[in-house]
C-alpha positions in Angstrom: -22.7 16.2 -8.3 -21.1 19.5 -9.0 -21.4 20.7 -5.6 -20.0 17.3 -4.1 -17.0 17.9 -6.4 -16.3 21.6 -5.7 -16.9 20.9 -1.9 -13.5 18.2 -2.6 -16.3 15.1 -1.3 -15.8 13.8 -4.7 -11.9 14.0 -5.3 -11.7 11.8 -8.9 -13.3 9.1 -11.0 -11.6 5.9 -11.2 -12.4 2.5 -13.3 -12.5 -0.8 -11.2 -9.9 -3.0 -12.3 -9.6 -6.6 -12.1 -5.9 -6.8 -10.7 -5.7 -10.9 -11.7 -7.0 -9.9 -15.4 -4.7 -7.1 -15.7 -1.5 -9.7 -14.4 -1.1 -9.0 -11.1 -1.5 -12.4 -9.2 -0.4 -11.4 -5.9 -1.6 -9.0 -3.0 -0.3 -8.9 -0.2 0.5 -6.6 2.6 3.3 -5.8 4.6 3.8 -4.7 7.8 7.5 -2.3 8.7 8.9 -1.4 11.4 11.3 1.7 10.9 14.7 2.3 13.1 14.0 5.9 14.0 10.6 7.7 14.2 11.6 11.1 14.1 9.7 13.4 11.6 12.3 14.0 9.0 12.8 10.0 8.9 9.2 9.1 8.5 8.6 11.3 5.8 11.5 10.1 3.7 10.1 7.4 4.1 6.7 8.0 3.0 8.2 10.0 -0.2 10.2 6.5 -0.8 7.1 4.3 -0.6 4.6 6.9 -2.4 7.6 6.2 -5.6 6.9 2.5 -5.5 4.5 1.7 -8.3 3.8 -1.5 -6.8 3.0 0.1 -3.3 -1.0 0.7 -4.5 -1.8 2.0 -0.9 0.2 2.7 2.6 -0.6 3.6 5.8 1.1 5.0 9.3 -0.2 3.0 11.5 -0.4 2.0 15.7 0.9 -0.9 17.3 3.9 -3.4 16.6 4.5 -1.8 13.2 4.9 1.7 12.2 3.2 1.3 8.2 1.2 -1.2 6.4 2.2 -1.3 3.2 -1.0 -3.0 0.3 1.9 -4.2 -2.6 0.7 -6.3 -6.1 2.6 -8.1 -8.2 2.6 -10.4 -11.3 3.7 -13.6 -9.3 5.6 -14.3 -6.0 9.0 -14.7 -7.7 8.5 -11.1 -8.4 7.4 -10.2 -5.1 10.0 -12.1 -3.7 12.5 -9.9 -6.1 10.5 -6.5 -5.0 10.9 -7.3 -1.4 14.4 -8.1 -1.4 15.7 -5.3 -3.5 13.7 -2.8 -3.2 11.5 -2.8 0.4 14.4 -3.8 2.3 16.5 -1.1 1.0 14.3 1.3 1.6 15.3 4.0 4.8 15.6 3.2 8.2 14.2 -0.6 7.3 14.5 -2.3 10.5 12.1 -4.6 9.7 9.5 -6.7 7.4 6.3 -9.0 8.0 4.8 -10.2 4.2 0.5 -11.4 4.7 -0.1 -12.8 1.5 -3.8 -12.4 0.1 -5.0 -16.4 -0.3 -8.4 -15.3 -1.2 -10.2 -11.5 -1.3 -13.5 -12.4 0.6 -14.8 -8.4 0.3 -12.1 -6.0 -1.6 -12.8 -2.8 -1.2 -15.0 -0.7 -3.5 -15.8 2.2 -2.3 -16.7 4.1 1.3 -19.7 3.6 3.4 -21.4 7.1 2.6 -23.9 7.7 5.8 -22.3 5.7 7.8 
């Protein structure tokens, strides 16, 4: 175990939190597109969304949108709030798709080690 953590393979210990149990009702994730894509845009940006404490993960990704956001909140009256005051005034918004989570079928809990 030592060597796994000096070697950075094993970067923390977390608990597993049940988000419903803790009041967080929703998950959902939301796909953005950003107006520019130059380096200095996307990374203010990034240091906008890594501020969010609702944001619990975000990724750049490839395709029709340039980050996946993974947001929770108490209810969707709150998420409605979070999306309207604070996503879409974050910079360079161009635009916002919401997925809302109906049901987690296999959330994740850890990585595949071996695979």
């Amino acid at each position: 175990m030592r060597q796994l953590e000096e070697s950075g393979v094993i970067g923390g210990y977390r608990a597993a939190l049940d988000r419903q149990k803790i009041g967080l009702g929703v998950l959902a994730f939301v796909r953005v597109k950003i107006d520019s894509h130059s380096e200095a845009e996307a990374e203010e940006f990034s240091k906008s969304v890594a501020r969010l404490r609702e944001v619990i993960a975000c990724y750049s990704i490839a395709g029709d949108a340039d980050f996946l956001l993974q947001v929770v909140s108490p209810d969707l009256d709150t998420y409605a709030d979070f999306a309207m005051t604070v996503i879409r005034r974050l910079p360079r918004i161009k635009e916002m798709q919401t997925t809302f989570v109906l049901k987690e079928i296999k959330p994740f809990t850890g990585f595949p080690v071996g695979l």
